[in-house]
C-alpha positions in Angstrom: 74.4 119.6 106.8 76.1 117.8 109.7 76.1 118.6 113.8 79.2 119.7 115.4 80.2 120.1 119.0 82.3 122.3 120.3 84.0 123.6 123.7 83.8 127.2 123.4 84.6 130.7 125.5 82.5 133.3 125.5 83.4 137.4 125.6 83.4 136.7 129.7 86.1 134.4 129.1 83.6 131.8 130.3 83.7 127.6 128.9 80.5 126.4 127.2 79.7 123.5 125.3 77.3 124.2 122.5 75.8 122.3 119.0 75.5 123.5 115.5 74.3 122.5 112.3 77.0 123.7 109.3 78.3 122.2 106.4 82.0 121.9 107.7 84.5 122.4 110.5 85.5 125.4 109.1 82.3 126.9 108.8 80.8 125.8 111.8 84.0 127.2 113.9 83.1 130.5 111.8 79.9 130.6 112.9 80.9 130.6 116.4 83.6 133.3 115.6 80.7 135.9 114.6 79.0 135.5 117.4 82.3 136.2 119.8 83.0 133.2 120.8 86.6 131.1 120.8 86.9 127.9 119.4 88.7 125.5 122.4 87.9 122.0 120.3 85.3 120.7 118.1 84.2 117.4 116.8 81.5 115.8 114.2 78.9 114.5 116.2 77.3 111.7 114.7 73.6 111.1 114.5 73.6 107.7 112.3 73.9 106.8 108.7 75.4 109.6 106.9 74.5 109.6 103.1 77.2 112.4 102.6 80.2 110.4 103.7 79.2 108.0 100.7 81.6 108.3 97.9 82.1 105.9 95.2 85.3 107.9 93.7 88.9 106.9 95.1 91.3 109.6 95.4 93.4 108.1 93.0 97.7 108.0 92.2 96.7 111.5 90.1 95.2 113.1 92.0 97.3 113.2 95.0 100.5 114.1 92.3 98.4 116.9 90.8 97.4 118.2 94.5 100.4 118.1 95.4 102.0 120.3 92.8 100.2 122.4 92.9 100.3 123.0 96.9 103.9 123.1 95.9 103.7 125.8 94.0 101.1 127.8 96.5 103.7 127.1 99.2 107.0 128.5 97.1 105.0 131.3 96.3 104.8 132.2 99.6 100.9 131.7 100.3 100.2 130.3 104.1 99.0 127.3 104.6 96.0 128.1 105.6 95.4 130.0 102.7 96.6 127.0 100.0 94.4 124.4 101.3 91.5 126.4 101.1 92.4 127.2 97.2 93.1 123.6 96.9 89.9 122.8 98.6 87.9 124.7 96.2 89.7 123.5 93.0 89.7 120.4 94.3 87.0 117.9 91.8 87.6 114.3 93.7 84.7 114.3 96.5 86.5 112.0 98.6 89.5 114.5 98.6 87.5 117.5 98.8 86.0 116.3 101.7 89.3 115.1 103.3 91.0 118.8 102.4 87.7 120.2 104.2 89.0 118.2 107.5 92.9 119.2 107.1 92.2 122.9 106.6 89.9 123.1 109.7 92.7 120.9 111.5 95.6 123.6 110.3 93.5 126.3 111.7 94.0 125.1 114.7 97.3 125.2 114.9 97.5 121.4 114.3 100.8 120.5 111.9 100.1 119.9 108.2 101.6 116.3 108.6 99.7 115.5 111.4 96.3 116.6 110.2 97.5 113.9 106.9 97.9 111.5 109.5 94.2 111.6 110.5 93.2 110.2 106.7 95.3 107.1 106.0 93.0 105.8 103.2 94.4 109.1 100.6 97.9 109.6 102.5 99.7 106.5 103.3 102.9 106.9 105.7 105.2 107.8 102.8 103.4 111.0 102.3 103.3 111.6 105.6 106.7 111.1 106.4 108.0 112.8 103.9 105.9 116.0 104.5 107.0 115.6 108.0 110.4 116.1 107.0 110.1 118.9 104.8 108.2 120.8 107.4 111.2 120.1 110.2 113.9 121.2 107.6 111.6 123.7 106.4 111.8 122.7 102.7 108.4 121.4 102.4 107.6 123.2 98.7 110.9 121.1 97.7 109.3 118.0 99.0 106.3 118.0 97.9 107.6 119.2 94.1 109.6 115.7 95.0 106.4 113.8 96.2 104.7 114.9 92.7 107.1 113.1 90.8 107.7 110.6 93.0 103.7 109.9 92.4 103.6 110.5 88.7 106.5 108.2 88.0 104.3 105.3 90.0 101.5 106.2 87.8 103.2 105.9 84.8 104.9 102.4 85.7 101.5 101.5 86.3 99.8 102.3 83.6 102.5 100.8 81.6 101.7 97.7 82.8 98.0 98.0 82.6 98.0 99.3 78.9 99.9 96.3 78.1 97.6 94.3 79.7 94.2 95.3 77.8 95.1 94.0 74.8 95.1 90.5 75.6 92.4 90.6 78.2 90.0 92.3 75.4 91.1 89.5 72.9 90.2 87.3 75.1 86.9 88.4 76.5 86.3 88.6 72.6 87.5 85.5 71.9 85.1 83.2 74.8 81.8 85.8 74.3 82.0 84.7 70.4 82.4 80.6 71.8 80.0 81.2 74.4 77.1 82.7 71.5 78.2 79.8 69.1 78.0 77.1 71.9 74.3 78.6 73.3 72.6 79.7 69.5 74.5 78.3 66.6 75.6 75.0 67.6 72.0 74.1 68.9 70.9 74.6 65.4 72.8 72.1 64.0 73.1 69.6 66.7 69.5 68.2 65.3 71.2 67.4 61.9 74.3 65.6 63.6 71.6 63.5 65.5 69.8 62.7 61.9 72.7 62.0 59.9 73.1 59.2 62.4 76.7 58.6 62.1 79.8 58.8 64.7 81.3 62.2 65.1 84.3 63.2 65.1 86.0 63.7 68.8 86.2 67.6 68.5 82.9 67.8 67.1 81.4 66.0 70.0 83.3 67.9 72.2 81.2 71.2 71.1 78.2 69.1 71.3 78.6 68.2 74.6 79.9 72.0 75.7 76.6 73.3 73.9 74.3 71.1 75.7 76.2 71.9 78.7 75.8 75.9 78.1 72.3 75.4 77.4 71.1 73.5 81.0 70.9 74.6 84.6 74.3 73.3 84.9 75.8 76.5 83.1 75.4 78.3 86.4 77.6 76.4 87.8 80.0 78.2 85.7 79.8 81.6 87.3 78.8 80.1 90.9 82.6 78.5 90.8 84.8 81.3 89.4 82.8 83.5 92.1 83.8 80.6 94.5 87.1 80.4 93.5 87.7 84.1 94.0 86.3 84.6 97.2 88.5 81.4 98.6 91.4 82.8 96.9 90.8 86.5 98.4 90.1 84.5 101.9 93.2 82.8 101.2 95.2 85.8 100.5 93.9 87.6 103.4 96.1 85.1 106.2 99.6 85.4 106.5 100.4 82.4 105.1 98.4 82.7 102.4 100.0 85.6 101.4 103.8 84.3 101.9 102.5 81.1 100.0 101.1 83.0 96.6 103.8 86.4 97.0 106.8 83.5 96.7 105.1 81.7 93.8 104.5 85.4 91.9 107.9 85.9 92.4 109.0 82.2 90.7 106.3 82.5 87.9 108.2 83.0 84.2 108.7 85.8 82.8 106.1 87.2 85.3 108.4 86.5 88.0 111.2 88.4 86.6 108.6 91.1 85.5 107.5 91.6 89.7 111.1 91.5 90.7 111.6 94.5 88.5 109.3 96.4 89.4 109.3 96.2 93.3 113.1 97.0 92.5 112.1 100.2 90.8 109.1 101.2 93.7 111.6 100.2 96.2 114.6 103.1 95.1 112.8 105.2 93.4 110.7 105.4 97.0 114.3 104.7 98.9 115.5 107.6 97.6 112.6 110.0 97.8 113.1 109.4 101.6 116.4 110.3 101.7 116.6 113.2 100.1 113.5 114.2 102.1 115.4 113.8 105.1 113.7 110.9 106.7 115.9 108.7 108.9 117.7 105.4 107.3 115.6 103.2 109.7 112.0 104.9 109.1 113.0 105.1 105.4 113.6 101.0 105.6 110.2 100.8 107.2 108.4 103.0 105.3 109.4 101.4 101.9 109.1 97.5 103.3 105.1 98.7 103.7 104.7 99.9 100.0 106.7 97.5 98.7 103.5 95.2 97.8 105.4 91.8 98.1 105.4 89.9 101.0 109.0 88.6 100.7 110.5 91.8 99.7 108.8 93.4 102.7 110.0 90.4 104.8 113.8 90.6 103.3 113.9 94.6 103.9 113.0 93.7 107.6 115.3 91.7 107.9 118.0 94.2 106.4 116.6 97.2 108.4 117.4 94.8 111.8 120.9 94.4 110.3 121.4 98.4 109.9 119.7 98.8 113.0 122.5 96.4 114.9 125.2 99.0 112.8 125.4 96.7 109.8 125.0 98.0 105.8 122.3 97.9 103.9 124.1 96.0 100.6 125.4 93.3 102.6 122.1 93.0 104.2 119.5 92.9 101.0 122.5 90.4 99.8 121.7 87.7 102.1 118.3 88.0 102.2 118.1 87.0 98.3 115.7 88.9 96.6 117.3 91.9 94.8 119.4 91.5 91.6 122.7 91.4 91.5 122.5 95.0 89.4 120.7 96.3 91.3 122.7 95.4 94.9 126.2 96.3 93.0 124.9 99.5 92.3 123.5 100.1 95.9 126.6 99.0 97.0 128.5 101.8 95.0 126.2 104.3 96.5 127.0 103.5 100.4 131.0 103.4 99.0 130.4 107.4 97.6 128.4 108.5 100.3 125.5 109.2 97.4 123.0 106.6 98.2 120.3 109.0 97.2 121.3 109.8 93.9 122.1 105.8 93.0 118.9 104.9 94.1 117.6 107.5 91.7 119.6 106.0 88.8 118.4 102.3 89.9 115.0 103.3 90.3 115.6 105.0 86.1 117.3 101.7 85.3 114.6 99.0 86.2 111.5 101.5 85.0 112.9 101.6 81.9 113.6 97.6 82.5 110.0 97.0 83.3 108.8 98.9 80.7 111.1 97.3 77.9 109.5 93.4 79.1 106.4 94.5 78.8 106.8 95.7 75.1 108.3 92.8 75.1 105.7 90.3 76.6 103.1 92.0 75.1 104.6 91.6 71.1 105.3 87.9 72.1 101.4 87.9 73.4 99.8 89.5 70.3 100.2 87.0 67.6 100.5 83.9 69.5 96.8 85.0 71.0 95.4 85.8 67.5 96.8 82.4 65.8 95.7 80.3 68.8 92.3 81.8 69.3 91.7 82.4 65.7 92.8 79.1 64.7 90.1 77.9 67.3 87.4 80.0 66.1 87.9 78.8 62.6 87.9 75.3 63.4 84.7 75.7 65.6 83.1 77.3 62.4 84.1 74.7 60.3 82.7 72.0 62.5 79.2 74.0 62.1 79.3 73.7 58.2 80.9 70.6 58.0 80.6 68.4 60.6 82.8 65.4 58.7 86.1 67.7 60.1 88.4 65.4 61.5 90.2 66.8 65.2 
């Protein structure tokens, strides 16, 4: 239960400020209601540490597609507002978002404009969302725009996961790969390292080298293992965190091989396929520019789409624009370029944003079969000739 305050008028038509106890807005504003009173404004009132605000689950890339699909369809159908988000509400499984839908409802029953109650939770609905709801509620589209904001959202989620599934391969060989070192350094190795000392002869250089990692796995100095990747993290997140920092490590992503190639691509995708969804939602060139510079998740490709959005802004193009700034592929400019020339930048940026998704996801296939068998010779070849130096410790490096 939480305490609420609200500004109320009585039957008289009198204002009064009174306190409640109830589980939500909603319900605490019905309270009021049954007893004859009108709800002027209310507001949480808060008394301290609140255990119910704590919520370990993020309202993930899913869940926001799947809610808004579904509001779509509530909306098409012809079902109020109102009325959807307190269906949504109750179907709704994510805490966090169940909670947030709890605050938006009681907001719309107030007259308040479903974009604007969004705008209250940042943290679920970033400014695309926003902006793009905005627009479908001014041209009065906003089923259409939301049906476009759940694919817009299940597209990002499959780019990502893409790129994540192809990444859990090699990070599971290797985990594998150093816990089976780690357990020969710290309980096999010891066990023969008293038989190197008694056969009394010089060992091989790779032999010693295990030696020496055992007995270095085995002191108080192993702890200065975790201490420093911990260290290093938390300088490189401190790092990150200043604007240099970020300019510095965004440019060298974008440089890195293969992986450089492989960011380009991708923001190129996000970029139009986000462009576009914009567009068609109505949402002015400049805001759009904006708007898609803050997801783009690169500093330099937020910079460069500044810069180009200052260009459009002084009556310039955006082709020649992202040109001088750089950063986009030629493909992908030539293409933009041909949109502006049609007068169907929206559907272009559709086809570019297909284009480099299908791009992205062809490199990582691509990375990842490259990855595979170069990781299992390397690693396996060094497994093997760590066991070998166990058994027979003669094994020339």
């Amino acid at each position: 239960m939480a305490k609420f305050k609200a500004t109320l008028k009585d039957p008289s038509g009198k204002s009064v400020s009174q306190t409640i106890d109830a589980e939500s807005p909603a319900k605490a504003r019905e309270a009021w209601r049954q007893k004859g009173f009108t709800v002027i404004e209310i507001s949480a009132v808060k008394t301290g540490f609140n255990f119910q605000k704590i919520s370990l689950a993020n309202v993930t890339i899913k869940d926001k597609a799947l809610f808004s699909r579904q509001l779509a369809t509530l909306v098409n159908a012809g079902v109020s507002m109102v009325r959807g988000l307190a269906v949504m509400k109750q179907q709704a499984t994510n805490p966090k978002l169940k909670g947030a839908l709890d605050e938006i409802l009681a907001d719309v029953e107030q007259g308040t404009n479903f974009s604007d109650a969004l705008r209250k939770h940042p943290d679920i609905f970033d400014r695309l969302y926003v902006a793009m709801v905005q627009a479908g509620e001014t041209g009065g589209v906003l089923d259409d725009v939301l049906n476009r904001l759940a694919k817009l959202l299940e597209d990002a989620a499959r780019l990502e996961n893409q790129i994540k599934s192809a990444m859990t391969y090699p990070v599971i060989v290797t985990v594998i790969a150093v816990l089976i070192f780690v357990g020969m350094c710290k309980f096999i190795i010891p066990v023969f390292s008293g038989i190197f000392q008694e056969l009394g002869s010089e060992l091989p250089a790779f032999t010693q080298f295990l030696v020496n990692v055992s007995n270095f796995l085995n002191s108080w100095m192993f702890w200065l293992i975790p201490i420093g990747i911990f260290a290093f993290l938390t300088g490189y997140k401190m790092f990150y965190a200043t604007p240099f920092g970020r300019l510095f490590m965004d440019k060298l992503f974008l440089k890195l091989p293969v992986f450089g190639d492989l960011v380009v691509k991708t923001a190129v995708a996000r970029f139009s396929r986000t462009f576009g969804s914009l567009s068609r939602a109505g949402v002015p060139i400049l805001s759009s520019l904006e708007i898609t510079g803050e997801t783009a998740g690169n500093v330099v490709i937020e910079n460069a789409l500044t810069a180009a959005r200052q260009e459009v802004r002084e009556g310039g193009q955006i082709t020649p624009a992202l040109e001088r700034q750089k950063v986009f592929p030629p493909m992908a400019l030539q293409m933009l370029a041909i949109g502006e020339e049609t007068g169907e930048l929206d559907k272009m940026l559709m086809k570019i944003a297909d284009f480099y998704e299908n791009e992205v996801e062809e490199a990582v296939k691509a990375l990842t079969s490259i990855m595979e068998p170069f990781m299992i010779l390397f690693l396996g070849g060094w497994l093997v000739r760590s066991w070998r130096v166990c058994i027979c410790p003669s094994s020339r490096s």
